[in-house]
N, C-alpha and C positions, 0 to 999 in steps of 0.2 A: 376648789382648786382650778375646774377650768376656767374658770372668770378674767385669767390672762395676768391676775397680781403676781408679784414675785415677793415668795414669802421668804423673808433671811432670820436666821435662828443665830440668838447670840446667844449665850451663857457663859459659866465655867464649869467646869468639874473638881469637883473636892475629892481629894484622896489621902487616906491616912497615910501616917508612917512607914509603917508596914506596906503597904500598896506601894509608896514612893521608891523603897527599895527594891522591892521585884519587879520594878521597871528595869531600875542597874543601868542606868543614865550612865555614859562614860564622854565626859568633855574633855576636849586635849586641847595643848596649845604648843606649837612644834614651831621653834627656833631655828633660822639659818635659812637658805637659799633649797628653793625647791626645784629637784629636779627628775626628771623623767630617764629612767636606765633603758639598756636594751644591751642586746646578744650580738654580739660582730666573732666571729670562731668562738674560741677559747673565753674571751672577757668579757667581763662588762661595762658600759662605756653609760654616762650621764652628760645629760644636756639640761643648762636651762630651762627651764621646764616655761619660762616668758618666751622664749624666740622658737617654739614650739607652735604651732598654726593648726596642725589637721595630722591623725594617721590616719593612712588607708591601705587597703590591702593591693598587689600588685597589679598594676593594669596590667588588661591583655595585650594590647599590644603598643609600645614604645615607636617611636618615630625617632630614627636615625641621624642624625645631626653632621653632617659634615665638617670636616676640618677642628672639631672639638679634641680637647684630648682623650684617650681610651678612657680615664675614667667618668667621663660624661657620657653616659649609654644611650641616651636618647632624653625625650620631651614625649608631654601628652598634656592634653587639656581637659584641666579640672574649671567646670563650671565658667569655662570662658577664659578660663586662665592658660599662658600657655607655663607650665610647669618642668627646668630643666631637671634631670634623675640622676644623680652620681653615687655608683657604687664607691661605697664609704670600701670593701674588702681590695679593690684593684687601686682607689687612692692608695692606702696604707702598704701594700706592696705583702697583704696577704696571701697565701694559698687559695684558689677559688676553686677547687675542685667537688666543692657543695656547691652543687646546683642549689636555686632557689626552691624554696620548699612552703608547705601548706602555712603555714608560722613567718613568713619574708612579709615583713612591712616598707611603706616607706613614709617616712617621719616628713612632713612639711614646715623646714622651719624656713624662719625670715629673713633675711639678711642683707641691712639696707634698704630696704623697702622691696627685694626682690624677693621672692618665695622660690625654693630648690628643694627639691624632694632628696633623701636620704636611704638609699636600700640598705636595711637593717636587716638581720635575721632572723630576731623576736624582739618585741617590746617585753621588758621585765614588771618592770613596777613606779611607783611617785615617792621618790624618798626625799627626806630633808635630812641636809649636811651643817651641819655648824663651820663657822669660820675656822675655828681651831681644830676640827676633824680633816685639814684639808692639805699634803702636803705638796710645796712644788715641785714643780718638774726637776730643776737647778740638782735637788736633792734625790735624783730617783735615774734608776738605767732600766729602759724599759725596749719592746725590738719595736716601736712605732718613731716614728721622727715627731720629737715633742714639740717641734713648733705646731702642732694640732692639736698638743694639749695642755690644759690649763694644769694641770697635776690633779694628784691621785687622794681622794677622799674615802676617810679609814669610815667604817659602817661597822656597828658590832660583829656582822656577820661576814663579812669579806670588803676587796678593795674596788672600790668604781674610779676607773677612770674619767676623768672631765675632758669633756672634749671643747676644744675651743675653733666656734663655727666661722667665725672672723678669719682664722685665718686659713680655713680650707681649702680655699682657690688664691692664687695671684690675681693682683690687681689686674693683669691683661687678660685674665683669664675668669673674671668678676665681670672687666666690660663687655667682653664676648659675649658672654652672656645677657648681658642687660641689651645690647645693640641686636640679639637676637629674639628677644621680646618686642623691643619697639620695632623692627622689621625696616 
C-alpha cells in the first residue's frame, strides 16, 4: 500500500428480496412549484423557493441607511456584497412589538439581479404547492395589502400565504436601492 498506487474497488452488491425490502427505499416525485415557508406573527408566508439565494441568521450589527424608508432597517455586507434588510413586519403595517429573537432569520432573495435580505421570524419548511392548490388574491380578504401577494396556497395542513417579491418595493424605491449598491 505504500508504494504511492491508488487502488479503486469496483464491484456490486447483491441483495435478496427480503434485504431489498428492509432497506424501505421511499422515492417521491412532487408536482408544482417549490417553495420555502417562514413565520412573519401569526402566518405563514411562502416564497419561491428559485429567487431564494442564502438564509442567515441576524447580523450583529446593521448599518443605517439614510433617507430610506423605515421599512429598510439598514445594509450589511455579506462576502463583499453590500446587502439591503427590509423588515417584511414594518413593510406589512404589522405589530412589532416582538423583538427579534434566537429563531429571526433573514431570507436572501434576488430580485433583478439585486440580492435584499428579508427579516423573517422563523423559517418553516420546503413545501410543493400544485397549481390548482393555489387561490387568488381577487378571491380572498386578508389584513395584509395584497399587491404583495400572489394569493393563498391550500396545504393539507393549513393556508400559506404567497408572497410576491416583485412587488415589495416601488420602482423608486428598487432604484434607491440599486444606486446605493453601485455608490
Amino acid at each position: 500500500m505504500g508504494n504511492g498506487m491508488n487502488n479503486n474497488f469496483m464491484g456490486s452488491v447483491n441483495l435478496s428480496d427480503e434485504e431489498m425490502e428492509e432497506m424501505n427505499l421511499e422515492i417521491t416525485h412532487n408536482e408544482g412549484a417549490q417553495l420555502i415557508t417562514f413565520i412573519l406573527g401569526k402566518e405563514k408566508y411562502g416564497l419561491d423557493i428559485l429567487a431564494v439565494r442564502e438564509l442567515i441568521s441576524y447580523p450583529e450589527g446593521l448599518t443605517q441607511i439614510p433617507g430610506m424608508p423605515d421599512f429598510i432597517v439598514g445594509m450589511f455586507n455579506l462576502r463583499g456584497l453590500v446587502i439591503p434588510v427590509m423588515d417584511l413586519r414594518i413593510k406589512f403595517g404589522m405589530a412589532s412589538e416582538e423583538e427579534l429573537s434566537e429563531y429571526s432569520v433573514i431570507i436572501i432573495v434576488q430580485v433583478e439581479e439585486k440580492n435584499i435580505g428579508l427579516i423573517v421570524d422563523s423559517v418553516a419548511d420546503v413545501i410543493f404547492v400544485k397549481e390548482e392548490d393555489i387561490q387568488e388574491t381577487t378571491e380572498m380578504a386578508v389584513h395584509v395589502d395584497t399587491k404583495f401577494i400572489k394569493g393563498v396556497a391550500k396545504t393539507k395542513d393549513e393556508m400559506v400565504i404567497l408572497m410576491d417579491i416583485y412587488h415589495l418595493l416601488s420602482k423608486s424605491q428598487f432604484e434607491s436601492l440599486t444606486e446605493l449598491e453601485n455608490g
